[in-house]
One Martini backbone bead per residue (centre of mass of N, CA, C, O) as a GRO file, in nm:
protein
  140
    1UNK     BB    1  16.938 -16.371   3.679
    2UNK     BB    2  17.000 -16.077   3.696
    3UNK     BB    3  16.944 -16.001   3.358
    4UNK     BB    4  16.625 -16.046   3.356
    5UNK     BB    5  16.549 -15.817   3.552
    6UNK     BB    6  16.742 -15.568   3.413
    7UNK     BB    7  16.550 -15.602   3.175
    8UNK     BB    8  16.306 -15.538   3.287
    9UNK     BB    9  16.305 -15.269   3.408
   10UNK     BB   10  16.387 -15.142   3.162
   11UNK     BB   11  16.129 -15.217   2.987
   12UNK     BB   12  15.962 -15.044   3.188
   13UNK     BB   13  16.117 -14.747   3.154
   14UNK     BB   14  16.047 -14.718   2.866
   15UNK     BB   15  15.716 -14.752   2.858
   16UNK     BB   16  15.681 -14.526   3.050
   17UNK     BB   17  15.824 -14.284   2.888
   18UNK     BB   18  15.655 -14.301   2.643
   19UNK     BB   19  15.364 -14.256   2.794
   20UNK     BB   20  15.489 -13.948   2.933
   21UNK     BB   21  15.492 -13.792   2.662
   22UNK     BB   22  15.190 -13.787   2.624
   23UNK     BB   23  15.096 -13.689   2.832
   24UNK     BB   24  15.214 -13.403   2.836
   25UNK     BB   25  15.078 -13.344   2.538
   26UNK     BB   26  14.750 -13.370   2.642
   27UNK     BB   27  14.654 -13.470   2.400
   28UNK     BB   28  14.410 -13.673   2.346
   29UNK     BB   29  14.293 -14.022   2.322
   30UNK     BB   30  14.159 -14.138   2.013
   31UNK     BB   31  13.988 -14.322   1.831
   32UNK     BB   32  14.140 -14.467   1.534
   33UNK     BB   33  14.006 -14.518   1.213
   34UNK     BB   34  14.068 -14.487   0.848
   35UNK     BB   35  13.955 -14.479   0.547
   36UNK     BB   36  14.071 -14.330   0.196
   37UNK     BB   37  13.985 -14.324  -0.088
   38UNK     BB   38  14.175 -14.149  -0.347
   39UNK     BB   39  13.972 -14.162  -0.614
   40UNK     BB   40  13.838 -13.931  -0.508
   41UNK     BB   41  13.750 -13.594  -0.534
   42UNK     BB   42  13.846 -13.531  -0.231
   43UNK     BB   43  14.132 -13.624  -0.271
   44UNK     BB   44  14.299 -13.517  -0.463
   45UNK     BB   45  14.502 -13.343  -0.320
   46UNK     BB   46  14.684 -13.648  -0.266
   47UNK     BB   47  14.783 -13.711  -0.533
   48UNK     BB   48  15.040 -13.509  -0.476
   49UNK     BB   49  15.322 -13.455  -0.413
   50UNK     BB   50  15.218 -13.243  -0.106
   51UNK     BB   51  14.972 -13.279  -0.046
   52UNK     BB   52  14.647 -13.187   0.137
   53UNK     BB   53  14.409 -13.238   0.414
   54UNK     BB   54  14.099 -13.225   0.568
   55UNK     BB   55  13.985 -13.425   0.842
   56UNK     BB   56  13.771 -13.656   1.053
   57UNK     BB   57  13.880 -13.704   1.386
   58UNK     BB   58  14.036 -13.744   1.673
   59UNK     BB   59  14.023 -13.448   1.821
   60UNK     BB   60  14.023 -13.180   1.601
   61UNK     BB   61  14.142 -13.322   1.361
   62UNK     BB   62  14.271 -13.342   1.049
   63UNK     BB   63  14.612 -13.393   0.903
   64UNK     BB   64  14.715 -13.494   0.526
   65UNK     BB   65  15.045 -13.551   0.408
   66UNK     BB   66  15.214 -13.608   0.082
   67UNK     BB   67  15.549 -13.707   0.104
   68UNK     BB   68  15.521 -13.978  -0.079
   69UNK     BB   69  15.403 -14.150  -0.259
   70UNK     BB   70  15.388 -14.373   0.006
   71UNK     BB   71  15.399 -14.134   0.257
   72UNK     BB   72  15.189 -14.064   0.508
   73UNK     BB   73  15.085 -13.787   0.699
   74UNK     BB   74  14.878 -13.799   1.004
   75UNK     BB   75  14.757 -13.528   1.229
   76UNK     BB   76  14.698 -13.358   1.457
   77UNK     BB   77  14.497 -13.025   1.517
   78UNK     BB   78  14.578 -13.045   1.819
   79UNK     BB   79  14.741 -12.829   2.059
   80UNK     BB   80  14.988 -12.891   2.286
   81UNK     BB   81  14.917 -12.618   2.368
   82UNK     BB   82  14.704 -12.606   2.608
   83UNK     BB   83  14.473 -12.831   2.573
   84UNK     BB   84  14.210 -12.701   2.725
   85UNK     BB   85  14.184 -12.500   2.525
   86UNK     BB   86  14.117 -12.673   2.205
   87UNK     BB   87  14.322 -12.561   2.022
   88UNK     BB   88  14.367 -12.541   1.660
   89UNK     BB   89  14.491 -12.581   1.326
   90UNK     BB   90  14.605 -12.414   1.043
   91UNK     BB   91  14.683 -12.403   0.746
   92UNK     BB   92  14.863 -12.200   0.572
   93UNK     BB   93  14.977 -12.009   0.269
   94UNK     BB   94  15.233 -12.217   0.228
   95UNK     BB   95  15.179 -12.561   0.262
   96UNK     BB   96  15.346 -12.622   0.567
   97UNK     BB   97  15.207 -12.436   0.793
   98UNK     BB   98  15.067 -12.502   1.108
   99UNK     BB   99  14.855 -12.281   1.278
  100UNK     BB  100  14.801 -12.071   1.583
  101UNK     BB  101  14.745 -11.733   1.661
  102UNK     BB  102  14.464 -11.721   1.897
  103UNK     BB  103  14.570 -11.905   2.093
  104UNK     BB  104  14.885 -12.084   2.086
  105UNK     BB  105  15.098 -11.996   1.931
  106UNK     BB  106  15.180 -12.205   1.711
  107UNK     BB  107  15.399 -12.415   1.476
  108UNK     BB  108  15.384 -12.619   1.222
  109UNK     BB  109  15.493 -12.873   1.054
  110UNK     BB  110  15.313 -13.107   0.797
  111UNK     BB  111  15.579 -13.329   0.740
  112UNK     BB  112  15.623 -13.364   1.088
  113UNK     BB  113  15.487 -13.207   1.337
  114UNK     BB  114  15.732 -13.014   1.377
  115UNK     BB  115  15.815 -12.766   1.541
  116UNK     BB  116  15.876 -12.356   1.436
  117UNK     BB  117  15.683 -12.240   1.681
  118UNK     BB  118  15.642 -12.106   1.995
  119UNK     BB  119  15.560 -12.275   2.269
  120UNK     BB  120  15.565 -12.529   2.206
  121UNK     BB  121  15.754 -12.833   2.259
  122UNK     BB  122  15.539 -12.998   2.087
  123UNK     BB  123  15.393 -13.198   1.874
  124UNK     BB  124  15.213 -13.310   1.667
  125UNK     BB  125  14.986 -13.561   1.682
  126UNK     BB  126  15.030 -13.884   1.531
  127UNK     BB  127  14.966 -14.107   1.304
  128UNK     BB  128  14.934 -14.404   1.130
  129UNK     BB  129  15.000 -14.537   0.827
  130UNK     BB  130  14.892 -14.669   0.514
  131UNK     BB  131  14.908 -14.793   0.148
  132UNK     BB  132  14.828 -14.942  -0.169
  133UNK     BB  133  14.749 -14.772  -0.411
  134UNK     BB  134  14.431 -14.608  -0.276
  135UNK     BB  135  14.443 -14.700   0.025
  136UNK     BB  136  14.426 -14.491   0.341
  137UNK     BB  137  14.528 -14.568   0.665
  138UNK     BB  138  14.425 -14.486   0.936
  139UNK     BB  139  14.586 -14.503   1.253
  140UNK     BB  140  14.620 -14.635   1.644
   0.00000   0.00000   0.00000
């Protein structure tokens, strides 16, 4: 009887700290469900692996970044230091690093949203991506 009880607790103390890492970086949650077709010209970027777009969407709008052939990330551009300052980032010249200079002074990679210069702690929030070979869904 005891191990059903100290397994509910555990997975209480759980799912409770996975809310609490979103609740400290702040970027608000924003029902997010998006598709967009390849095979479109705005989306041509994204044909090549290596490839990134600016959608709109999330907090602060996003990117999509195409990691392998079937892979792609895409985060908010919403920066997570001091995020009621509501400070968004931009890939520079780079085509690797998402930046914001002038408000969080923080950059990220945009391989995989994670911090590369601070103040930030936090890397940018991700949402979840399928695939099926043309069409992109993203969705949180």
């Amino acid at each position: 009887m005891r191990r059903p009880i100290l397994f509910l607790a555990l997975a209480v103390v759980l799912a409770s700290a996975g809310c609490q890492k979103d609740k400290q970086s702040g970027v608000p949650s924003t029902a997010l469900d998006v598709s967009i077709n390849l095979s479109l010209p705005e989306y041509n970027d994204l044909t090549a692996v290596g490839g990134w777009v600016y959608l709109s969407g999330g907090s602060q709008g996003l990117i999509v970044y195409r990691k392998d052939q079937d892979t792609f990330i895409a985060m908010d551009r919403h920066c997570p230091y001091q995020p009621e300052n509501l400070c968004h980032v931009t890939v520079d010249n780079t085509d690797v690093i998402a930046r914001d200079t002038a408000c969080c002074h923080s950059a990220f990679l945009i391989i995989d949203g994670s911090v590369t210069q601070g103040p930030s702690s936090f890397g940018l929030k991700l949402y979840h991506t399928t695939f099926n070979g043309t069409v992109l869904r993203i969705y949180n």
